[in-house]
C-alpha positions in Angstrom: -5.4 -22.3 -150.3 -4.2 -18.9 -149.6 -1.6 -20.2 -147.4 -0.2 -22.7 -149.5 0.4 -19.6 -152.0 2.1 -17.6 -149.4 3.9 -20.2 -148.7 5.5 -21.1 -152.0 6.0 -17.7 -152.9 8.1 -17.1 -149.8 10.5 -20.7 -150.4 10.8 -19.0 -154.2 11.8 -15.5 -152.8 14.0 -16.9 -150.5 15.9 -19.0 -153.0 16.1 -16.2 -155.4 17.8 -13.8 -152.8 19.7 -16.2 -151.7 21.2 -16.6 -155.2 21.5 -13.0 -155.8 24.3 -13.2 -152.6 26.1 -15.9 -154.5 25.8 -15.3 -158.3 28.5 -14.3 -160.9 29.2 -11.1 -162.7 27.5 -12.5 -165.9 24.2 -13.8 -164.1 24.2 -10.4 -161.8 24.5 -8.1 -165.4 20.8 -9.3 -166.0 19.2 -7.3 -163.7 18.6 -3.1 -164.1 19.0 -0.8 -161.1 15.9 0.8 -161.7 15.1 4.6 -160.3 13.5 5.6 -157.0 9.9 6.4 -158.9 10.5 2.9 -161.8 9.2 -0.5 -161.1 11.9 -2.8 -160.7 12.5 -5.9 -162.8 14.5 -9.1 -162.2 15.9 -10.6 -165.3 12.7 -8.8 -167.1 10.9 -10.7 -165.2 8.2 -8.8 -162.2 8.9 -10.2 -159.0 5.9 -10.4 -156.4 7.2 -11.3 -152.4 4.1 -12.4 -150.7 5.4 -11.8 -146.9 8.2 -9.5 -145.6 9.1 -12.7 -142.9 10.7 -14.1 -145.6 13.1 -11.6 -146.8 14.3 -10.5 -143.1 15.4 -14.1 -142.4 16.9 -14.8 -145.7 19.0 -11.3 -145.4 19.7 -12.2 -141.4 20.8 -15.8 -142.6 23.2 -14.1 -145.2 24.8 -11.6 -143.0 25.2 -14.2 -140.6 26.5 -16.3 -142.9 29.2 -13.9 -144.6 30.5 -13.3 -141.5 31.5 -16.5 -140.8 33.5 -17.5 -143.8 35.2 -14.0 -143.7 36.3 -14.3 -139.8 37.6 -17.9 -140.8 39.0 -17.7 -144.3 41.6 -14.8 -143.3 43.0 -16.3 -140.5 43.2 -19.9 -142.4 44.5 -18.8 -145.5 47.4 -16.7 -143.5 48.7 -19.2 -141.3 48.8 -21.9 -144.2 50.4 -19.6 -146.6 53.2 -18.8 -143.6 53.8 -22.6 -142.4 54.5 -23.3 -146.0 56.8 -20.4 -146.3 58.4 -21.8 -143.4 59.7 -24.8 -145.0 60.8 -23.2 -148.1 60.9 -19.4 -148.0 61.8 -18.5 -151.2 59.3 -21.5 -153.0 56.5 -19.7 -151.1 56.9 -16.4 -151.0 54.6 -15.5 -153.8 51.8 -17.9 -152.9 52.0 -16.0 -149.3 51.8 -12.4 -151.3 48.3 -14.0 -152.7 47.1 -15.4 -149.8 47.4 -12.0 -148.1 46.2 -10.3 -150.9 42.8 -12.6 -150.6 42.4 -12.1 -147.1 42.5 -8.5 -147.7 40.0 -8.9 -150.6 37.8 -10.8 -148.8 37.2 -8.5 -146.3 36.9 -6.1 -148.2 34.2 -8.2 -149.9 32.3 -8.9 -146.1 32.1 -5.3 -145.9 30.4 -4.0 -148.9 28.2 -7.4 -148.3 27.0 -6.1 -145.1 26.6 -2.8 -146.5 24.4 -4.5 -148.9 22.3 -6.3 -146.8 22.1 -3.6 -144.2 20.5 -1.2 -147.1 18.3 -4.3 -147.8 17.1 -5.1 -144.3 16.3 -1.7 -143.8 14.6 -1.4 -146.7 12.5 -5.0 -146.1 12.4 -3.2 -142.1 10.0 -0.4 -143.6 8.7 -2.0 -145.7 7.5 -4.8 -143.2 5.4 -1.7 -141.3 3.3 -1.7 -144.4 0.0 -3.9 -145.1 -0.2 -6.3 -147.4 1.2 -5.9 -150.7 -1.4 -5.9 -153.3 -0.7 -2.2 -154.8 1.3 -0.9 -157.4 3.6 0.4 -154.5 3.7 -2.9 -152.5 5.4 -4.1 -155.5 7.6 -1.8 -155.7 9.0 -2.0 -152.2 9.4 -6.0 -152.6 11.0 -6.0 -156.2 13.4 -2.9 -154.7 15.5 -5.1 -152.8 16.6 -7.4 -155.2 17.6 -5.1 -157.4 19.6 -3.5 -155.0 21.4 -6.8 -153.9 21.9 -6.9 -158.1 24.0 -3.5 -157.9 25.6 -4.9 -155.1 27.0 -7.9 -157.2 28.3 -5.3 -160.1 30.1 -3.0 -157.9 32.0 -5.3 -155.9 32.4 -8.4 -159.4 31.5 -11.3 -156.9 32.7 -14.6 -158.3 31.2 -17.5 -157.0 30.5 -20.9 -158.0 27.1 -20.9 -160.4 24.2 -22.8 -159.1 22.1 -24.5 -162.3 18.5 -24.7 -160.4 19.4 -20.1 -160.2 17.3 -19.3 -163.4 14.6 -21.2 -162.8 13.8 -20.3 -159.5 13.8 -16.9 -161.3 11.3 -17.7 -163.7 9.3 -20.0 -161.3 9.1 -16.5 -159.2 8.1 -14.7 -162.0 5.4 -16.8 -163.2 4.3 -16.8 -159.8 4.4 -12.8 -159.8 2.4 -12.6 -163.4 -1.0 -15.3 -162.6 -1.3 -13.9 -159.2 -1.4 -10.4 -160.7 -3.5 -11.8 -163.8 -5.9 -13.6 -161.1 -6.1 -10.0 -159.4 -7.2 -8.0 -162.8 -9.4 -10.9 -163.5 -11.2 -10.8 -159.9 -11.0 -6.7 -160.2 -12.7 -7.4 -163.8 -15.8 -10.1 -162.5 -16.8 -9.5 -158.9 -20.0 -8.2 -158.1 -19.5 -4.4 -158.7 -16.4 -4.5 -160.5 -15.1 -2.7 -164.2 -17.9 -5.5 -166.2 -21.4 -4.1 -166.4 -23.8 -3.9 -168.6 -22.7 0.0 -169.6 -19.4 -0.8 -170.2 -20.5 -3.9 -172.5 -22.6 -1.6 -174.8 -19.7 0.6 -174.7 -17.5 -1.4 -175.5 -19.7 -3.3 -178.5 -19.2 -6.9 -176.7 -23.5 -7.2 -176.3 -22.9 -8.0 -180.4 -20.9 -11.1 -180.1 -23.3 -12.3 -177.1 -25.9 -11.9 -179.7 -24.1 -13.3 -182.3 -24.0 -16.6 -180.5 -27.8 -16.9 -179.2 -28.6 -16.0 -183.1 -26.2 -19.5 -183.5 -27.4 -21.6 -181.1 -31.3 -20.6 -182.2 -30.3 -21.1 -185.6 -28.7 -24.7 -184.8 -31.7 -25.5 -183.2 -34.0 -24.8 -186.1 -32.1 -26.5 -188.5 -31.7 -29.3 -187.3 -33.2 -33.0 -188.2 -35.8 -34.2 -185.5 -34.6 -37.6 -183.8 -35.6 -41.1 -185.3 -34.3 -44.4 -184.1 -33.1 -46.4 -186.0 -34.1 -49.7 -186.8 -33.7 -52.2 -184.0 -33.3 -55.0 -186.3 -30.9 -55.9 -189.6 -34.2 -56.6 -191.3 -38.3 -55.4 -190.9 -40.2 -58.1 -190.0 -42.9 -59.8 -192.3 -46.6 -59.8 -191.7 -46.9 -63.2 -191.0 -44.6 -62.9 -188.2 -45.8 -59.7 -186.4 -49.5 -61.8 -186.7 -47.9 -64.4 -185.0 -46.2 -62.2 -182.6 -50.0 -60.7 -181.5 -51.4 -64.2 -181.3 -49.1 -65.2 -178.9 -49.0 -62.1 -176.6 -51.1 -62.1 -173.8 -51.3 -59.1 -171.2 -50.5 -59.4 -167.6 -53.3 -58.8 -165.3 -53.7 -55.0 -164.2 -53.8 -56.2 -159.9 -52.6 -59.7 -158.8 -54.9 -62.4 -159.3 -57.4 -62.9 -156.1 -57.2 -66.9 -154.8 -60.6 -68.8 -154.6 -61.0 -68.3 -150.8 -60.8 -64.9 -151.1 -63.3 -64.5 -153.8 -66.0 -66.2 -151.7 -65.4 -64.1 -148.3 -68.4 -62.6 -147.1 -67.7 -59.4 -145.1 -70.2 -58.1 -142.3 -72.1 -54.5 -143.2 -72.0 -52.1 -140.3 -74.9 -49.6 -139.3 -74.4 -47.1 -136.7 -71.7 -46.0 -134.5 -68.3 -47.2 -134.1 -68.1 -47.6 -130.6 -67.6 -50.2 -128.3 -70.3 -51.9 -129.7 -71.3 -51.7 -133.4 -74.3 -53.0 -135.6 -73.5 -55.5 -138.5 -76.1 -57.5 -140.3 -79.1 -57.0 -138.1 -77.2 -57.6 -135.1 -75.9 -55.5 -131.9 -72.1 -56.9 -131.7 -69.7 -56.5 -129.5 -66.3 -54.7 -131.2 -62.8 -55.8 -131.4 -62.5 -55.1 -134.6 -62.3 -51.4 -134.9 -58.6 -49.9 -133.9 -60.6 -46.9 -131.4 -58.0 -47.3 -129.0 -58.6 -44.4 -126.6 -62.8 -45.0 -127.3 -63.0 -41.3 -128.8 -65.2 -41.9 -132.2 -68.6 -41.1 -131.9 -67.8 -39.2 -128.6 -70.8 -36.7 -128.3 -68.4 -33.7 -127.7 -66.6 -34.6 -130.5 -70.0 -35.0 -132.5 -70.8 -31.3 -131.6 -67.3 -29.8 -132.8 -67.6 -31.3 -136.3 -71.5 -30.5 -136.9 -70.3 -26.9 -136.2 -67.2 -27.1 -139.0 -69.6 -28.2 -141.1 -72.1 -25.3 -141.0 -69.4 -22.6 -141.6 -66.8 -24.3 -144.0 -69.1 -27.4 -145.7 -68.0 -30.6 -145.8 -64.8 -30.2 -148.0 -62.0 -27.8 -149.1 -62.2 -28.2 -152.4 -58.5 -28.3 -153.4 -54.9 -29.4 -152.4 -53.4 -27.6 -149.3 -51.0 -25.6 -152.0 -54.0 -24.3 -153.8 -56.8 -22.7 -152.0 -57.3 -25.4 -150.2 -55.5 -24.5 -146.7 -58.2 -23.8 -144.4 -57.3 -21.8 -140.4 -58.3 -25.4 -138.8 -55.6 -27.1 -140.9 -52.9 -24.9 -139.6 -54.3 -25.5 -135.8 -54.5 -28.8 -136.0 -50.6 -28.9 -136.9 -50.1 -26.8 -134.5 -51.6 -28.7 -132.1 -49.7 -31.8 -133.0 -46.4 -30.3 -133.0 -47.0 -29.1 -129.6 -48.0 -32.4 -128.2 -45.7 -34.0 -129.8 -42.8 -31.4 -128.4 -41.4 -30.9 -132.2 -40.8 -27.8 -134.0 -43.8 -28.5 -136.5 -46.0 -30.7 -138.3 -47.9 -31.2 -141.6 -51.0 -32.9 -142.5 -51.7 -35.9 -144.8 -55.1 -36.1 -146.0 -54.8 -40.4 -146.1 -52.8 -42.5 -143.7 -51.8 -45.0 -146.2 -50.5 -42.0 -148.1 -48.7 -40.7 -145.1 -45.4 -42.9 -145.3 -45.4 -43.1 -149.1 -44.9 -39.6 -149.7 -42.9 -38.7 -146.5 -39.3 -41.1 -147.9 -39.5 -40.3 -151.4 -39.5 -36.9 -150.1 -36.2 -37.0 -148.2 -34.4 -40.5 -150.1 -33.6 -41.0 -154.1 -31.6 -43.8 -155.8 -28.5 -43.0 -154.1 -29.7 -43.0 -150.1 -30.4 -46.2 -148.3 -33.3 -47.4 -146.1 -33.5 -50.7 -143.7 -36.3 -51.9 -142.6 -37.8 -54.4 -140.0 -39.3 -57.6 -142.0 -42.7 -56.9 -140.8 -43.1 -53.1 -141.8 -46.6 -52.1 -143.2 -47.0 -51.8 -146.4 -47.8 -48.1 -146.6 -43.3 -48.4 -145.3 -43.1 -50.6 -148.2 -44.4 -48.8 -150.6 -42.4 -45.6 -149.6 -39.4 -47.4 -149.7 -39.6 -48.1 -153.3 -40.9 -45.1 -154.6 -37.7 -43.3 -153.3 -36.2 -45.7 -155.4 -33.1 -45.9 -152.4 -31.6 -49.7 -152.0 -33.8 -51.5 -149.3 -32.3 -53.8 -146.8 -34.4 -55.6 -144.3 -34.0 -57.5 -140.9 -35.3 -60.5 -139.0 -38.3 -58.8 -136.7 -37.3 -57.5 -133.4 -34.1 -59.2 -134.1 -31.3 -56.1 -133.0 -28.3 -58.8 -133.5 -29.5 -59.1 -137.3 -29.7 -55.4 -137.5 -26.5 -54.5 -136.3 -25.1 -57.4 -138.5 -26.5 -55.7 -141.3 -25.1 -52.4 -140.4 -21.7 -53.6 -140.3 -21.9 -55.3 -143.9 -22.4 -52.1 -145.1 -20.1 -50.0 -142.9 -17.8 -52.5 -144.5 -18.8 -51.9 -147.9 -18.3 -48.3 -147.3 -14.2 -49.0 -146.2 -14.1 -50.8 -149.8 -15.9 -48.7 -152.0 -15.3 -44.6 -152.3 -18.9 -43.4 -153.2 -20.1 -40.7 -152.0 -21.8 -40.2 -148.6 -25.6 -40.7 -149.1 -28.5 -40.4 -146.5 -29.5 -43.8 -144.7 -32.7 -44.7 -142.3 -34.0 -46.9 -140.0 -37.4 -47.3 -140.6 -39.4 -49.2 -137.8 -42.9 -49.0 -136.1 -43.5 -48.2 -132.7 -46.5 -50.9 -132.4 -46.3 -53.5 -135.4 -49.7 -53.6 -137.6 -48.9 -56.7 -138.8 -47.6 -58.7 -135.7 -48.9 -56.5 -132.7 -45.5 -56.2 -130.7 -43.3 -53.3 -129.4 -40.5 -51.9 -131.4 -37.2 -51.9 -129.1 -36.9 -48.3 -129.9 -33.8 -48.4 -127.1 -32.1 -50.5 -129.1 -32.5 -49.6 -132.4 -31.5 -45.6 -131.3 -28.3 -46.7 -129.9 -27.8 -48.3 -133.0 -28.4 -45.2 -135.0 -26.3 -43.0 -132.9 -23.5 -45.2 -133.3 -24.0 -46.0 -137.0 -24.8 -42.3 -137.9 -28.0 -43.0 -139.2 -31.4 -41.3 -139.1 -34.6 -43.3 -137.8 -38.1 -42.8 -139.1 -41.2 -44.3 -136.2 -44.2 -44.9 -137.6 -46.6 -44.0 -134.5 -49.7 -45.0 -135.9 -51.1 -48.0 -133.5 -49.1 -46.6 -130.5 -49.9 -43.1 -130.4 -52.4 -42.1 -127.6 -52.0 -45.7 -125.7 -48.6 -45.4 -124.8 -46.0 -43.5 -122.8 -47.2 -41.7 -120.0 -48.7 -39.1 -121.2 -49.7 -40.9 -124.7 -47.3 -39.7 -127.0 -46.3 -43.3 -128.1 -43.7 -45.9 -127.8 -40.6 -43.2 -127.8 -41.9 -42.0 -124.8 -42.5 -45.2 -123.8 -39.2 -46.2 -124.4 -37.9 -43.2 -122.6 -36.1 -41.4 -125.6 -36.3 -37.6 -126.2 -38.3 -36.2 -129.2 -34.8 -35.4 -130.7 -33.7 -39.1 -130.9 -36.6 -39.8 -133.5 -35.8 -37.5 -136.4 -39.7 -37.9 -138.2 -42.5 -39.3 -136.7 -45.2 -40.4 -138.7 -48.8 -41.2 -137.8 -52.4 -42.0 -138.3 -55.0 -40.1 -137.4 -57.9 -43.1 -137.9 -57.1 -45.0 -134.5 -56.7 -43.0 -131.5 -57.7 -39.6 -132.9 -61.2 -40.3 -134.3 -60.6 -38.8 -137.1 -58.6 -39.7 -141.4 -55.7 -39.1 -142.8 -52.4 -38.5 -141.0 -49.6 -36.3 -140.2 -45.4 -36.2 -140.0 -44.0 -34.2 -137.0 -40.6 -33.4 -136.5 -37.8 -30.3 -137.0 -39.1 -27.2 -138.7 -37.1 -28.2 -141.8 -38.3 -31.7 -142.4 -42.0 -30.4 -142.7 -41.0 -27.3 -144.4 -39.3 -29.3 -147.1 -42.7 -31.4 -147.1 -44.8 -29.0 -148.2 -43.1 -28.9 -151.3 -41.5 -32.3 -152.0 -44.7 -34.7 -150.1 -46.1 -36.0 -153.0 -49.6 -36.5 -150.9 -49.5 -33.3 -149.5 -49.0 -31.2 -152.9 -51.1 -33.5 -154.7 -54.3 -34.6 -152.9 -57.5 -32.4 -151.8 -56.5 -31.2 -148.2 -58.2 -32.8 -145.4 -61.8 -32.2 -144.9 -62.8 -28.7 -142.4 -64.8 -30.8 -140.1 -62.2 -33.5 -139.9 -59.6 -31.3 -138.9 -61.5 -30.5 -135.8 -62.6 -33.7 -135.2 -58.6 -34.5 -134.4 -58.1 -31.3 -132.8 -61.1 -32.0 -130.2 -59.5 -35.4 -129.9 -56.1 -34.1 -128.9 -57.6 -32.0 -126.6 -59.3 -34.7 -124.8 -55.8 -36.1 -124.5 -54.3 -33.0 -123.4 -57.0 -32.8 -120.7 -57.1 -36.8 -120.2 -54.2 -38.2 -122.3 -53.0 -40.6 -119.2 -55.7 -41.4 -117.8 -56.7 -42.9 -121.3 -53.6 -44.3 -122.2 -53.5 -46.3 -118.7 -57.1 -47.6 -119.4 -56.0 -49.1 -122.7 -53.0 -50.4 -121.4 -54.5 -52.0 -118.8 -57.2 -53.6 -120.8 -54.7 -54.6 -123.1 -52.9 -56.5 -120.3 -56.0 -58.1 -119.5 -56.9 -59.1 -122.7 -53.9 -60.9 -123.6 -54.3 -62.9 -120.0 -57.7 -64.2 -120.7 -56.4 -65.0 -124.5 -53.0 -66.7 -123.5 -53.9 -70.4 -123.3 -56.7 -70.5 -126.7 -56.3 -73.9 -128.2 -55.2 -74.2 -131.5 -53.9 -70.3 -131.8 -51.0 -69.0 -130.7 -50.7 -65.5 -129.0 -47.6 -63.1 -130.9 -45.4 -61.6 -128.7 -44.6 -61.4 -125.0 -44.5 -59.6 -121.7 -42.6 -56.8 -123.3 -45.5 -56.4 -125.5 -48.3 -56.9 -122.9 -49.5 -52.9 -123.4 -50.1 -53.1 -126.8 -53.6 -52.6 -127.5 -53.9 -54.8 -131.0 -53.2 -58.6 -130.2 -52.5 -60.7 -133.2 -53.6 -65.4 -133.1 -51.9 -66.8 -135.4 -52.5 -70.8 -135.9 -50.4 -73.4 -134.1 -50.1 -75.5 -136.9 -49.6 -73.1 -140.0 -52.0 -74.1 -142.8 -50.7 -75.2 -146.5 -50.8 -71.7 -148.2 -51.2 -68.5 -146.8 -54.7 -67.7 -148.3 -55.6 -71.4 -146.9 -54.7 -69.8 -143.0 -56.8 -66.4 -144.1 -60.0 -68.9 -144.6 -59.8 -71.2 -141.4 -59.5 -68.2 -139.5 -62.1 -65.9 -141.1 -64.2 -69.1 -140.2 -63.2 -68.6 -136.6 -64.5 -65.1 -136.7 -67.2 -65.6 -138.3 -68.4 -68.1 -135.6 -67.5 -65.8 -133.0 -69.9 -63.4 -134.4 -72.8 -65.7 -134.8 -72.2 -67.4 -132.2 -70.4 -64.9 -129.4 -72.2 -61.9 -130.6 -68.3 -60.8 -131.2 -66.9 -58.8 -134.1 -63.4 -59.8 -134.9 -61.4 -58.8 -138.0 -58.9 -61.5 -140.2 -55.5 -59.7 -140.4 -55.3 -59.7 -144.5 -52.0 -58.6 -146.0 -52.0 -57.2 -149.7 -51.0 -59.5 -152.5 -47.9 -57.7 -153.5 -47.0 -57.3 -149.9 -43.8 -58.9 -149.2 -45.0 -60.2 -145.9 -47.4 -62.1 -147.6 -45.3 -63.5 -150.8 -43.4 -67.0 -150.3 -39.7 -66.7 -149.8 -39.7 -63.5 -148.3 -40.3 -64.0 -144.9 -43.6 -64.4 -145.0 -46.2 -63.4 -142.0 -48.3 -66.5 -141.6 -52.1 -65.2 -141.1 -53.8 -64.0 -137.9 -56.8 -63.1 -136.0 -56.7 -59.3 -134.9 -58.3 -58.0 -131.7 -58.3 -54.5 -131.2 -58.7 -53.2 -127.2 -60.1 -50.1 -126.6 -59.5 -48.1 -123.3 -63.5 -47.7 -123.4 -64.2 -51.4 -122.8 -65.2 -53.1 -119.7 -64.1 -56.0 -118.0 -67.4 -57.9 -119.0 -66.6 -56.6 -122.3 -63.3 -58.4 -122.1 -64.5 -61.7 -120.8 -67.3 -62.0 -123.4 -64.9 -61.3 -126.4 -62.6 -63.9 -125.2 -65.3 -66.4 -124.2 -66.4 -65.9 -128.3 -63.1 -66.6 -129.3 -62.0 -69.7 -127.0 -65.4 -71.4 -128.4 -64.9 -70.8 -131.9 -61.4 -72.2 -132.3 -62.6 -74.7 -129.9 -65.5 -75.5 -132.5 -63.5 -75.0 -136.0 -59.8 -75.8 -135.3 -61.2 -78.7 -133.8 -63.1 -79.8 -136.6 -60.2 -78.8 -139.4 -58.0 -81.2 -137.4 -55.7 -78.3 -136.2 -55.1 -79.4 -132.8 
């Protein structure tokens, strides 16, 4: 902005000295010849010169100039005047006498001119040496040489052609001269330290007109009438009609209405551990329900940490994290994380489902936009609208959709002119509700060439893989800076609750006060804490060798379970580590709660039958997977692998479950 200044004030400078070379008597009387010690004024008017560039080459063009039209009007006007005489002596004998008395003007003319302008270029010459011009004295050294020029024009009566645009480059330079010297007083006036402080207020009685005005405003404020709306309708309605209007009103139901199948499910009750094998109703089953990937809860060392957090904090911290409830195994546990995670920090979340939910409201609002896989959890669902941001999904695992739907709106952008706003990618690293791989490859080169940010949800694929367990970035081979927040459970691999966001040091900072679950809820139990830092030491100590047991039971398990009749197995050999395998029915049933009951009879067989417990994959009501006409995930049979079971362990699970489709698909007609 400067610049521009400098540069406008040095085209008006140059125009005005330009004219000052070329002006009349009558326009030069305007200007005073002021003393050595006065300011000097052109046509009353202060003139400010920004840069002394622009005087020395608007002088240089000028002497330049002068001497040209001197050195060729003299010569010209001679030989004319003399080839006319020669035709006709006596007819041209005066107009010769003129044109020698010209020439001889106008030299004399060129040489008080370049006396002129030599006194002005030395003039600009010195003062050139000096720094910028923003004293009293600057001033006076650029206004000098204009005035000079002015003296110039009386001494010598210069009588050119007028120019009409002379005056108001004049002005214009004026102007120019007066707000930049006005913007100067004003800075001088307001800047931190300058001539306005409280002191001089008082002195200067201006505190009583600031008071006067806050006694206004609170005087306003008191007097005036409180708000009522006015009446929504022309006329108040009778009693007979707001009767009718109560009759007729009927309240929607607080949650979604349950369907019959649901209402007559009969859940098993577990006893005991959560190992590989669990107790439920009476019996010892074997588990594939439970998502212990790594086989860490109930592990005996782990046992031992958390009866020893118990005896010297208790069994809760009795407040949120923001208020006397941050505890020294909070802050090791996120230190622990961030360092196995490689980021700069993390925070903890005292629920998983609470995780996601409070970590995009904290970084989207109404104006940011967030796209989703179809088949996101619904804790991503839920935190996609509570930051209120416009949410665009994509077919699953489907990068051709995404990148379609990243260049509709890259193309909206070219059309519209709002503002930038933030956008995500939100995806999961293993899919809760399908059990298949996130091409995380994919989907970053997507980011880096759309500019967006991408949010993993690590929470079935942390500790099983990658090489060293840190989930399916590092599986997929990206660097902990491709992912810009990861998100996680701590119920699965970690044997612990609750969960955690890692990333850089200012995505958790601004957590701590914008994570709604963090600033809100009771902090994370003591002993739970150390239950996940004992966990993450194990997988410091053992992290792959763990996460190549699960993988490879995993592998297993979906060979034995690849030809079941009547179910179908989700995904393929991409997917073949993931430790949670999802059978969905070949022959999808009427409704989607109609699927949830053949299978749950399934299971159900399985564990009477198989001495197997497996677990129906149930979505929420007012989850979108679940809802018709938004791609809807039909129902499925989950198994969970853990890197703590056996091949025997393997065999038997899927012996229970080729028996029990056999027995009930069978039966229902299903294949």
């Amino acid at each position: 902005m400067r610049a521009s200044c400098r540069c406008a004030a040095v085209l008006v400078l140059a125009l005005v000295l330009g004219q000052l070379l070329l002006t009349p008597p009558t326009c030069a009387q305007a200007y005073a010849v002021p003393s050595e010690d006065a300011t000097p004024e052109v046509a009353g008017v202060s003139v400010d010169v920004p840069t002394a560039h622009g005087i020395l080459a608007s002088l240089k063009a000028l002497w330049n100039g002068n001497r040209d039209v001197s050195s060729r009007s003299v010569p010209d006007a001679a030989s004319k005047a003399r080839a006319a005489a020669g035709a006709d002596g006596a007819a041209f004998e005066a107009p010769l006498q003129r044109s020698d008395s010209y020439g001889e003007r106008l030299q004399r003319l060129h040489r008080s001119s370049s006396d002129a302008a030599r006194a002005a270029w030395s003039d600009a010459g010195e003062w050139a040496q000096q720094p910028w011009p923003r004293t009293a004295d600057g001033y006076a050294w650029a206004r000098l040489v204009p005035s000079r020029i002015a003296a110039w024009h009386r001494e010598n009566e210069v009588d050119f052609l007028r120019k009409p645009w002379y005056s108001g480059a004049v002005v214009a330079g004026g102007v120019w001269a007066k707000s930049r010297e006005g913007a100067y007083e004003l800075w001088d006036t307001f800047k931190p330290g300058g001539r306005l402080t409280p002191e001089s207020l008082f002195e200067s009685q201006g505190h009583i007109a600031v008071e006067a005005v806050l006694l206004l405003l609170l005087f306003v404020m008191f007097v005036q009438r409180a708000y009522k709306p006015g009446h929504k309708f022309a006329e108040d309605l009778t009693e007979k009609e707001v009767d009718e209007l109560c009759t007729e009103w009927e309240p929607e139901p607080l949650a979604p209405v349950l369907p019959e199948e649901r209402r007559r499910l009969d859940t098993p009750v577990i006893t005991g551990d959560m190992g590989t094998h669990v107790d439920a109703d009476g019996k010892r089953l074997l588990n594939l329900a439970s998502a212990n990937f790594l086989g860490l809860a109930g592990d005996e060392s782990i046992r031992d940490i958390c009866r020893r957090t118990i005896e010297k904090y208790g069994v809760g911290a009795c407040g949120p994290r923001g208020f006397y409830g941050t505890i020294d195994v909070h802050l090791d546990l996120e230190a622990a994380l961030a360092a196995f995670m490689r980021t700069e920090e993390a925070i903890l979340y005292s629920y998983d489902m609470a995780t996601v939910p409070s970590i995009l409201p904290a970084f989207a609002n109404k104006r940011d936009l967030i796209i989703c896989d179809e088949a996101v959890n619904f804790p991503i669902q839920n935190g996609a609208i509570l930051s209120r941001s416009k949410v665009l999904y994509f077919k699953h695992n489907d990068m051709a959709d995404l990148e379609a739907v990243l260049q509709k709106v890259a193309a909206a952008d070219k059309r519209s002119t709002k503002p930038l706003n933030r956008r995500y990618i939100v995806v999961e690293g293993i899919y809760v509700n399908a059990g298949d791989l996130a091409p995380l490859q994919a989907i970053c080169a997507l980011k880096y060439k759309y500019k967006y940010r991408l949010v993993v949800d690590e929470s079935i694929s942390l500790g099983v893989l990658g090489k060293t367990g840190r989930g399916a970035a590092e599986h997929a081979g990206l660097q902990p800076r491709d992912v810009d927040i990861i998100a996680a459970s701590l119920g699965n691999s970690l044997a612990s609750i609750g969960g955690f966001c890692a990333g850089d040091r200012e995505i958790v900072d601004h957590q701590r006060l914008s994570g709604a679950g963090y600033c809100f809820s009771a902090a994370l139990p003591p002993y739970l804490a150390t239950a996940a830092t004992g966990a993450l030491a194990r997988m410091h100590r053992e992290g792959a060798q763990l996460a190549a047991a699960a993988t490879a039971n995993a592998r297993r398990m979906r060979h034995l379970l690849a030809d079941v009749p009547g179910l179908q197995l989700v995904g393929g050999p991409e997917d073949a580590s993931s430790p949670q395998l999802h059978l969905r029915l070949e022959s999808p049933a009427a409704t989607h709660s109609q699927g949830e009951a053949l299978l749950s009879e399934v299971a159900e067989h399985a564990q009477q039958h198989g001495g197997t417990l497996l677990a129906v994959h149930r979505l929420a009501l007012n989850d979108r997977c679940a809802k018709q006409g938004a791609a809807p995930l039909p129902p499925s049979l989950r198994v969970a692998v853990s890197a703590a079971h056996t091949e025997s362990d393997l065999e038997q699970g899927a012996t229970a479950i080729r028996r029990a489709a056999a027995a009930i698909l069978k039966k229902g007609g299903k294949f």
